[in-house]
N, C-alpha and C positions, 0 to 999 in steps of 0.2 A: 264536661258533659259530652256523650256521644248516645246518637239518636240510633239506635240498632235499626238491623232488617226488619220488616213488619211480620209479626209472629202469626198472629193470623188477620186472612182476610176476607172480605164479600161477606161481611156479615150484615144482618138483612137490617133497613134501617128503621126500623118498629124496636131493634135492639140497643136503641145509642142512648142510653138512660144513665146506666152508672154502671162500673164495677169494682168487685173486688180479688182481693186474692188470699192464697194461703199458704203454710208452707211447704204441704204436699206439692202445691205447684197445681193446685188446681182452681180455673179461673171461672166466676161468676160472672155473669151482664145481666142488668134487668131491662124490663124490658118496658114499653107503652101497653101493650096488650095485654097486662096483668101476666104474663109470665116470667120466669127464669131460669137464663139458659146457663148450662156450666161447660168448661171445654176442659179437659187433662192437658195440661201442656208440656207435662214431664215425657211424653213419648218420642220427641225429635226436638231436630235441629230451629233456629229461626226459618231457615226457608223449608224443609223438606219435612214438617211435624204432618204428623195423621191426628187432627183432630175431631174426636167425637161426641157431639152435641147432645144434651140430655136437656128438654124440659118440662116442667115442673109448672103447673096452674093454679096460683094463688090468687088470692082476691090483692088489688091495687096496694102495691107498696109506700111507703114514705122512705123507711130506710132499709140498705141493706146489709148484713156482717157477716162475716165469717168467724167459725169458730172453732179452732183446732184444740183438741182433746185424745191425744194419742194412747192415753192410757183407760180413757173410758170406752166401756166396751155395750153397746144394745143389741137386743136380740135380731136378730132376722142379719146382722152385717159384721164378720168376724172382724175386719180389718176397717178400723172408724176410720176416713177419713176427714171429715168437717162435717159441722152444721151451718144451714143457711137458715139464718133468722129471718124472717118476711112479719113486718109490723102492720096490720090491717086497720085500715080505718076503719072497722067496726068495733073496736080498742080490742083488742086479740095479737097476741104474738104466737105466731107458727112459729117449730125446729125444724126441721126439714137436715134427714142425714144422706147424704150422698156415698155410696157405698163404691166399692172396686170398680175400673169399667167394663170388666167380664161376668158383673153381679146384675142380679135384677134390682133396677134403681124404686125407691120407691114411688107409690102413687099419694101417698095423704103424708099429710105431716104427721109426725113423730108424737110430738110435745104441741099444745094449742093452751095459754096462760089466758086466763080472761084477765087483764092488770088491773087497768083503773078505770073511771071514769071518764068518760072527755075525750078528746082525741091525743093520740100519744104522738110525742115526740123525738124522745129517746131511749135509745136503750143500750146500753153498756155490759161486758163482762167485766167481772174483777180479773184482776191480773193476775195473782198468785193463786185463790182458791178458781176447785172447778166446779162448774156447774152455779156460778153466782154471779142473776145476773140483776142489771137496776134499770126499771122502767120507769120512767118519767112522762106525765101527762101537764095537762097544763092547772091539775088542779092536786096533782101531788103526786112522790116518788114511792115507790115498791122496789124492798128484795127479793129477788126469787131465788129459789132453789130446784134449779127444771130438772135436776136426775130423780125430784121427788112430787116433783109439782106441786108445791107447796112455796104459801107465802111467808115468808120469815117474818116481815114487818107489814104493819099497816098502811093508811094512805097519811103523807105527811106533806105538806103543805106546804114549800121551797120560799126561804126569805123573801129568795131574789130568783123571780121568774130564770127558767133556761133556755139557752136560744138552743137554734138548731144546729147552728154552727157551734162545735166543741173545740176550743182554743186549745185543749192539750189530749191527749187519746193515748192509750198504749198502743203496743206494735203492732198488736191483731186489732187493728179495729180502721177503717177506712169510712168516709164522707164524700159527700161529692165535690163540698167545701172545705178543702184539706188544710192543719197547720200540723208540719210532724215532728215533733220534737227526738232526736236521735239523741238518747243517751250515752252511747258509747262510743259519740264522738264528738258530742257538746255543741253541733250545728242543731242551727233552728230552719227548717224547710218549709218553705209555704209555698201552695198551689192554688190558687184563684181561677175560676172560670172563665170570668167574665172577660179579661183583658188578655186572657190569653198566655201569660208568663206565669214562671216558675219562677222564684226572687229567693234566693241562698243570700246568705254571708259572706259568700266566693264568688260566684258565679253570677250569669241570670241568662236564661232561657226562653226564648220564643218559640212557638210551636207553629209549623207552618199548616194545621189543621184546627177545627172548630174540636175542644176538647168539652166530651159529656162524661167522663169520671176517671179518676184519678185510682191506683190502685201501689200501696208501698211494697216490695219484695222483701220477703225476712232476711236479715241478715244473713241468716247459715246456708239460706240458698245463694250468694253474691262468690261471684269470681274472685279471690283473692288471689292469683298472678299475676293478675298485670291491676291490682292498685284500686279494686273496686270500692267505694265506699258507698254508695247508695244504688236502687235499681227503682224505677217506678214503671208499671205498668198503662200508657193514654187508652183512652177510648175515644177513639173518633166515632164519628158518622157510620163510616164501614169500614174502618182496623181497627188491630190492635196492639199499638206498637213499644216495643222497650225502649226506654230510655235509662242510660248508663251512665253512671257519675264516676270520674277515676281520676285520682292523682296520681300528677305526672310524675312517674319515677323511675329511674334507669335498674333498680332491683330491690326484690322485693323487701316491704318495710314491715317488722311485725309490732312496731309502735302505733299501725294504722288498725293493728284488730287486740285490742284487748278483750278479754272474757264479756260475752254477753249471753242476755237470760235466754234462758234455753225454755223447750214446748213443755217441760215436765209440771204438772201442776203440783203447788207446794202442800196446799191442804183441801179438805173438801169443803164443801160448801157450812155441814153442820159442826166442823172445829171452828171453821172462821168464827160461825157466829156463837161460839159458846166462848169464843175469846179468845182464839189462838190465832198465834201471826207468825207467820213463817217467811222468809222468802225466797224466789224462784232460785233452784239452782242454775248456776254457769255453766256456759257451755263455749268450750273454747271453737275459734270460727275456723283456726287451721287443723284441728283433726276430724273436723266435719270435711273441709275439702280438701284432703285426702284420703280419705276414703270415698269420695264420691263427687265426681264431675256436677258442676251445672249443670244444664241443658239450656240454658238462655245464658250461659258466657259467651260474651265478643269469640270469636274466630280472632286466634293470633296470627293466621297469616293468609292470603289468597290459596285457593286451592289444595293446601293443606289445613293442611289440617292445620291452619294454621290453624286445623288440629290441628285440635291439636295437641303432639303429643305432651308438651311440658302445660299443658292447664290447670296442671297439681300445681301444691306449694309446695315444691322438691326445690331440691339444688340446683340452681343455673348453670346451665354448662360456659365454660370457660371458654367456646370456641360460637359462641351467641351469633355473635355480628364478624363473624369470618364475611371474608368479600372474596369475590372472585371479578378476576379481572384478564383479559385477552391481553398478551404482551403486543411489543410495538410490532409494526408492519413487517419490519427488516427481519423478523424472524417468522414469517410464514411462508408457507408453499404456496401458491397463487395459479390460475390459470387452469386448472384439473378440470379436464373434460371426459366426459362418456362414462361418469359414476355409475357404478351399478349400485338401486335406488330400495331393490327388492331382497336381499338376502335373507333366507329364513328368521324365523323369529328366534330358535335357539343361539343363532351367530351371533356377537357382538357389533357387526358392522365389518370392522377394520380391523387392525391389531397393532402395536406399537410396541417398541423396546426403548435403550435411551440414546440407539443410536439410528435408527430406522423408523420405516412405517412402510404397511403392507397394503393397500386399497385394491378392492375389487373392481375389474369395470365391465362394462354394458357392451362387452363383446363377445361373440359366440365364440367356443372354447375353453370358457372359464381361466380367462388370464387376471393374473394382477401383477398391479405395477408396485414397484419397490422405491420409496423417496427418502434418501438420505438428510436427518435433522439439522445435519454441517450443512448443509447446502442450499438454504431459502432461497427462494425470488422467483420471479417467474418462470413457468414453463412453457418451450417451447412450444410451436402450432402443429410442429410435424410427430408419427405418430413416435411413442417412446417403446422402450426395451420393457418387455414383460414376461413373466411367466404363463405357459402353455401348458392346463390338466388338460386339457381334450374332454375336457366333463364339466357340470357345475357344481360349483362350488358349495359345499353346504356350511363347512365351516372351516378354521384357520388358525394359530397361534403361534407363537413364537415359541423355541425352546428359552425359558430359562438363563440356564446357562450356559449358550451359545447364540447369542447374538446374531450371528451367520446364519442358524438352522430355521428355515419355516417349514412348519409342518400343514398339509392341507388335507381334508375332508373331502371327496366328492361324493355326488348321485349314485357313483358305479359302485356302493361299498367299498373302495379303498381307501387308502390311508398313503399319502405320496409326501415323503420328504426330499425339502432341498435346501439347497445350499449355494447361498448369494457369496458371491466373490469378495473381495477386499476391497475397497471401493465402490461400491454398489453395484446395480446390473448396468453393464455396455451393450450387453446385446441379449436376444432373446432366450431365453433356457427354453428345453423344451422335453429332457431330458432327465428325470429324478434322480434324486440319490437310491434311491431306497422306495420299493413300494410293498406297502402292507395289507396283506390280504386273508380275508377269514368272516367278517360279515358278509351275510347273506342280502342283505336289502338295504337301503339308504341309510346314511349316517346321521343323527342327530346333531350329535356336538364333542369335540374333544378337549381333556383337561389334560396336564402334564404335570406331575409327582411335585410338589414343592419342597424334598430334599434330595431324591432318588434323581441322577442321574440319568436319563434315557428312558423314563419310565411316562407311560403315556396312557390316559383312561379313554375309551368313547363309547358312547352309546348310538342305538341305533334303529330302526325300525322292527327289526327282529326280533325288539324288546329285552337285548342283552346287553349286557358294560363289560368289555373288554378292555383288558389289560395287554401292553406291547413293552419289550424290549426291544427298543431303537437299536441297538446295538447287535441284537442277532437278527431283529425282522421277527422276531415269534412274537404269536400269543403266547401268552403266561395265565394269565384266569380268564375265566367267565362265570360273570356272575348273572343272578336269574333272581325271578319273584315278581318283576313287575308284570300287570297286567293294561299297561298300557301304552299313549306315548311319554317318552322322556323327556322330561322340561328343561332340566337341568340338571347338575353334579357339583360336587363341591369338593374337594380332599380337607380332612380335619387340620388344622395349623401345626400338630406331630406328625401328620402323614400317613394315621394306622387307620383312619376310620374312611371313607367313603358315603359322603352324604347323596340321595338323588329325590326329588321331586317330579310327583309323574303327574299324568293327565288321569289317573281314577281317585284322587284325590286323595293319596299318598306322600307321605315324607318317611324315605325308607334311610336305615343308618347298616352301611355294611362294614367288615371285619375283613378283608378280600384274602387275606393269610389264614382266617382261619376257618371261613367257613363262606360258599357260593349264592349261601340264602341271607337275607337279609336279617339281624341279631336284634334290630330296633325297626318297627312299622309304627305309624298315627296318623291322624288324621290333619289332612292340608288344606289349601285353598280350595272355594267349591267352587270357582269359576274355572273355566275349562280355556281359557285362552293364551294359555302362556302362564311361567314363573319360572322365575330362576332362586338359586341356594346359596347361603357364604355364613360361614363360620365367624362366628366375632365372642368379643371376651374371652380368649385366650381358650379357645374351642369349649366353652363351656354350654353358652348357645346356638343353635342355628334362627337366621334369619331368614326368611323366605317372600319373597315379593312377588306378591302374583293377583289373582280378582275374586272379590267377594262373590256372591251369587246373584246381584245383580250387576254386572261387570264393574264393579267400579276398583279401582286399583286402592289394594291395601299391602300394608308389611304385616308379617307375620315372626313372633320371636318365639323359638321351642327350647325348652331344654333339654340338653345331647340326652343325660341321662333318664327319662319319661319322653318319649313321645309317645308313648301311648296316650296321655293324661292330658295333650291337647295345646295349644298356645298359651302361653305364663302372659301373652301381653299381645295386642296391635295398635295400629296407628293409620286412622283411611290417608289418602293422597289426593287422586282426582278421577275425575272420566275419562280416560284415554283409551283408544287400543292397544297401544304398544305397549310391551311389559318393563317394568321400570329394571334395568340391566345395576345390580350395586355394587361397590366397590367401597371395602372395608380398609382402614390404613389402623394395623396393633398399637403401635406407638398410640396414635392418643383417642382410639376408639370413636374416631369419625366416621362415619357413612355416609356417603355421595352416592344419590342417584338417581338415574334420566334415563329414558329411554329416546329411541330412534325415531324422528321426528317431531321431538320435542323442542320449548324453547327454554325450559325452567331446568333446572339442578336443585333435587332437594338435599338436601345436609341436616345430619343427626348424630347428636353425640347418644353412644349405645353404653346404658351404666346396666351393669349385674342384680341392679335391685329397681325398685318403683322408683323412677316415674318409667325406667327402663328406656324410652325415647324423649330425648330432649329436643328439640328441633331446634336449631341454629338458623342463622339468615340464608335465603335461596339464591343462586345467581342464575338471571338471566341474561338469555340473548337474542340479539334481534332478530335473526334468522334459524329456521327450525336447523338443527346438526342431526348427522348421522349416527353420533355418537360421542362417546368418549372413551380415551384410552386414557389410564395411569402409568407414569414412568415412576421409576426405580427412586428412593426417597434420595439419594446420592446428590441427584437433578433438581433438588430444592435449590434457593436462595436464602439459608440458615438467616441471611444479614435482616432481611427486609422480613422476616418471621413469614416465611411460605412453608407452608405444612404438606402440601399436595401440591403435582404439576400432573397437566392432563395435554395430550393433546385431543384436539378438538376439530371431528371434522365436518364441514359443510357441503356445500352444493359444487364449490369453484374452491374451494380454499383449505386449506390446513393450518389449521391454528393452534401456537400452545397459550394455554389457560393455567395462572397462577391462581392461586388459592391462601391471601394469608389473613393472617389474624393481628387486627392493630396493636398495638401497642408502645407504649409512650418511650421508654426508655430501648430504642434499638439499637444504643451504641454495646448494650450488652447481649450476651447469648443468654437464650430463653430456654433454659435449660430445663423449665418444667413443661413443654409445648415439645420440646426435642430429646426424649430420652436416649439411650442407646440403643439403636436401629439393629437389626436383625443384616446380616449380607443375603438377602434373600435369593441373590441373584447368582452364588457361587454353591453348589453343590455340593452336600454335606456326605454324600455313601454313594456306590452306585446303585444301579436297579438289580444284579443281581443278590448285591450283602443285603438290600430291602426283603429280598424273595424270600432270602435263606434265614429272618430275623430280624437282622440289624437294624436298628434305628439311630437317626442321625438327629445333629440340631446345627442350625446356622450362628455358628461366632457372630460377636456384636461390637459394632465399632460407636465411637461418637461421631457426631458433625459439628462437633463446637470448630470452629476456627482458632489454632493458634494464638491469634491476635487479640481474642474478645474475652472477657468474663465473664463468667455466667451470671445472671440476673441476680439468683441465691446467694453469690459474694459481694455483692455492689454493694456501695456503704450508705448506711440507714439514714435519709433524711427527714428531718425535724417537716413536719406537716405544715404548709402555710396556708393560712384564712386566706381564701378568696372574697371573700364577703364581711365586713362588720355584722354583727348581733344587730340583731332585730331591736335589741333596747337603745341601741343607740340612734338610730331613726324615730323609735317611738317616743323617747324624751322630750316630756314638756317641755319648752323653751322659755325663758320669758320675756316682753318686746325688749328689755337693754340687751338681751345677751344677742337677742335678733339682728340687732342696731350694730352690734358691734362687729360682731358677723357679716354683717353687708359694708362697713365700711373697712373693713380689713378685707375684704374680698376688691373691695376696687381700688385699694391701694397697691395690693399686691398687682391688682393688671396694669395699673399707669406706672409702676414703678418707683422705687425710693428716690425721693426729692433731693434727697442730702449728697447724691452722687453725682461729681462734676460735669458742667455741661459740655457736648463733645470740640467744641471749640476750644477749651480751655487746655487741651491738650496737644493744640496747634503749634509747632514752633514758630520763631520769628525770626528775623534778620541781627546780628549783632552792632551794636553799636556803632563797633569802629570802623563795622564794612559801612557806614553811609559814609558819604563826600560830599561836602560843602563846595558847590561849585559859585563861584560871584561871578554874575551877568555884568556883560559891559556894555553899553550902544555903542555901536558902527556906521561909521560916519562915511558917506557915498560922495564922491567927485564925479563930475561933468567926466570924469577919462573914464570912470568905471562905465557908464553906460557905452 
């Protein structure tokens, strides 16, 4: 059992009577003051729902129903949602239909049945026909037929009086004295007021609130990812709150949802009674929920979603309960002082290879210091060797493939490379290799070709993405179209396409060989605070990370071919400022990402079809980082299944962060977690056979180790019971076999009797070693003293 968020609340306490619900999701309370209120509660979350109050003044209630009829249609409300039965002590049963909440609701009831005589006490729908329903008074039972208002049967006089309390109900029908029988799962549920508990067959339940009604959720609305088998809706005092039932299980079971009856009605009310019996068709519970989320499902995880994005019954991603972990001490940089804290939004912070690391610092000039990975431990107090732009810094990267080469962004529109020595920096550079010149106004952000040699993208205030060849210092294109600022850029995983995401709420796809204007434009994130681009599923989609329109941080997934046609899929995150920076690895289609002054790392396995985001487990840290950088996959530890290495930087420290995926047998390679890896990091064409055509693709090596197997060859073991059968526990005993059982159980602890005792395997002395010695008295003389 788990006791959700309160769905809603402050509701007035003239309201704490009873409620019910339905399968639209829309929730009845009645009330002391002869009214009845209803709330929608299909429109949000447990905490963040807009709920809108509609009520309805009826004369004093006894009981109250809901009644869903999807296919019956009354004039005045195109889209039936439910009727509200209101039973009147003056013997009168009101319908009352509740229509769309953009509809005018209405003012009188519907249907008004005068039933019987006497004061009434219940009232029933049939399950299979519609519109049939049975009022019962205390001096006899009627059927009705309310889509004709007409009595089917007379008044007929019950053997055996009926209480108020009904011991068995179908699914649509709610009490304030509940017992619920679940047929398609063979538990019996009861819910009592008075003591305050909920008593299952499994379970039992305290409620830490005075409970005034009881309300069952349909099946086909229940969560079925994570194992939901029941939902009931409390009515306190002044909430009202879900209550979640779920079996505990590490993935999903479809033994736990067999077909059950679905809203469709089987016949009408005048087959029934000319003698036809039909019944309800099935409705299976997994194609209901996928195609459409709960809205009162658990949150799988804090702050995501947990969105969340896998709350379909899709595939589980195999990378679930990935952990991430800070390696030991001995491998970090320590002592880092005079961080620059502020770098624009479009920089990643820092920038890493898998031999270095570039950090900004908090000093006029726009220097950054250069830390070699070989060389952990502390650093010194006195100041260290840095690099000198005489500008600041906007943005930074490493080339590729040159290890040695950083390329830096400044304020002043240029573009300065250089080039760290063989052993890291001894003394201050101050001096570029190369400086590149051609924008007009400050720099955005720069990307570097991922197979082109020397080939380098930026964007800029001038609102254009320029193209460089490092190797002559020229511009080679400009491209144009946007009309705002540049959030970010992406190069396609071939290298032909150029993705960029702007600030007018753009995701543009350009072609840079064959044409300056953009080939693909559509529509992006409408929040205006930052986002960044990255191509994943083998460039088939873009991913885009940036804020809905009320900032709140969401992903966004386009496909390359339609961006006109808008996002195939999202998945929210959280409320932060910072823009969540991602980082995509091909191999096994994980996405990691955090932004800069975060403490969380979200992770998401990205599949080409629905659920499209899986979310995986998050790591956190206890201090917010500045970031993260990913090294080259070479830098895993294949042994111990690491799939990603980042490092990871803080306030005082540089940390690297493993990232792997448990599993049981590691004396083998994980050859389905480690396919063969792309050399992403050695250059496939230069940048001028790029210009002139060519296209290149990176050779592919394994990381299996010499020494290991791969998982896929290890040899098949025979499955072992952890556990005996349940039948074997549940077997009658009878007292001898009991008898014998307890006295074989304490013979076996005192041990077998019939085993010699440890004495008995003492040695002794031989015979012939004794000697008879004969005493003889000794006789004393006067001389002897």
């Amino acid at each position: 059992m788990k006791r959700q968020n309160v769905l809603i609340n402050h509701i007035p306490a003239h309201l704490a009577s009873s409620v019910c619900l339905t399968l639209s999701l829309t929730l009845a309370v009645r009330s002391h003051n002869e009214s009845c209120s209803v709330w929608d509660i299909s429109q949000g979350n447990h905490t963040f729902c807009q709920n809108t109050m509609i009520t309805f003044i009826v004369p004093p209630v006894e009981l109250l129903y809901f009644w869903y009829q999807p296919l019956l249609t009354y004039s005045g409300c195109a889209t039936v949602q439910c009727l509200i039965m209101s039973v009147s002590v003056l013997i009168q049963v009101k319908l009352w239909r509740v229509c769309d909440l953009d509809q005018d609701q209405p003012s009188n009831a519907e249907v008004t049945l005068s039933a019987a005589d006497g004061r009434l006490e219940i009232v029933l729908f049939h399950p299979a026909a519609s519109g049939l329903l049975a009022v019962a008074s205390a001096r006899g039972v009627q059927v009705w037929d309310v889509t004709r208002d007409t009595a089917l049967t007379g008044k007929h006089t019950p053997s055996v009086f009926i209480p108020i309390t009904i011991t068995a109900l179908n699914t649509r029908s709610c009490l304030q004295l509940l017992y619920f029988k679940r047929c398609f799962s063979g538990f019996l549920f009861m819910f009592h007021e008075a003591d305050l508990s909920l008593s299952l067959s499994v379970s039992h339940c305290l409620t830490d609130v005075s409970t005034r009604g009881v309300a069952l959720v349909p099946k086909l609305a229940l969560d079925v990812s994570c194992c939901e088998v029941l939902r009931l809706m409390q009515l306190s005092d002044n909430f009202i709150v879900p209550i979640s039932y779920q079996v505990p299980r590490k993935d999903f079971h479809a033994d736990l949802y067999p077909d059950t009856v679905g809203h469709t009605p089987a016949v009408t009310a005048e087959d029934w009674w000319k003698g036809e019996n039909k019944q309800v068709l099935t409705s299976s519970v997994l194609v209901t929920a996928s195609t459409s989320s709960s809205p009162l499902s658990t949150p799988s995880s804090s702050a995501a979603p947990s969105r969340s994005p896998s709350s379909t019954s899709g595939p589980s991603s195999k990378f679930r309960h990935i952990q991430g972990a800070v390696l030991h001490r001995d491998t970090h940089i320590t002592n880092l002082r005079g961080l620059h804290l502020t770098t624009p939004g479009e920089c990643d912070g820092f920038c890493a290879n898998g031999q270095r690391v570039a950090v900004p610092l908090a000093i006029a000039g726009g220097q950054i210091a250069v830390f070699e990975l070989s060389q952990p431990g502390k650093l010194p107090d006195t100041a260290l060797p840095t690099i000198q732009n005489s500008v600041n810094v906007a943005d930074f990267c490493w080339d590729p493939f040159d290890t040695h080469k950083l390329v830096v962004a400044g304020d002043d529109a240029k573009i300065r490379v250089w080039q760290i020595p063989k052993g890291g920096l001894t003394e201050t550079l101050t001096e570029p290799e190369r400086v590149l010149r051609g924008h007009t106004e400050k720099i955005y952000s720069i990307k570097f070709h991922p197979h082109a040699s020397g080939l380098l993208a930026s964007s800029s205030y001038d609102l254009t993405v320029r193209l460089w060849n490092l190797e002559t210092g020229e511009e080679v294109k400009r491209l144009s179209g946007h009309q705002d600022q540049i959030f970010g850029m992406a190069w396609s995983p071939d290298g032909k396409l150029l993705a960029t995401v702007c600030k007018d709420g753009k995701v543009r796809l350009y072609d840079p060989r064959k044409s300056t204007l953009p080939i693909q434009e559509g529509p992006g994130p409408e929040g205006q605070r930052g986002a960044r681009v990255v191509w994943v599923c083998d460039g088939k989609y873009l991913l885009v990370s940036g804020f809905d329109s009320r900032s709140e941080r969401q992903l966004y997934l386009f496909s390359a071919e339609s961006l006109a046609s808008g996002s195939v899929a999202s998945a929210p995150a959280d409320v932060s400022p910072s823009t969540l920076i991602p980082f995509y690895d091909p191999d096994t289609s994980v996405l990691i990402l955090t932004g800069k002054g975060d403490t969380r790392v979200y992770i998401y396995e990205i599949v080409p079809e629905a659920p499209y985001f899986m979310e995986c487990s998050s790591f956190h840290s206890s201090e917010p980082h500045k970031g993260l950088c990913f090294l080259p996959k070479a830098e895993c530890d294949v042994r111990d299944v690491e799939v990603a290495r980042a490092i990871r930087l803080g306030k005082t420290t540089i940390e690297p962060v493993a990232f792997r995926v448990p599993r049981v047998k590691k004396e083998f390679f994980q050859d389905d977690v480690f396919p063969e890896t792309a050399v992403w990091w050695e250059a496939s064409l230069t940048a001028a056979a790029w210009l002139s055509g060519s296209n290149g693709q990176h050779r592919k090596i394994s990381l299996r180790p010499n020494d290991m197997t791969p998982v896929s060859e290890a040899p098949k073991e025979a499955p072992v019971r952890k556990y005996l059968p349940s039948s074997v526990y549940l077997e009658e005993k009878t007292d001898e076999q009991k008898k014998e059982e307890l006295l074989s159980a304490m013979v076996a602890k005192l041990g077998n009797r019939e085993d010699p005792l440890p004495q008995e395997s003492y040695e002794g002395v031989d015979e012939d070693e004794w000697v008879s010695k004969e005493l003889t008295p000794q006789t004393h003389t006067p001389d002897d003293s």
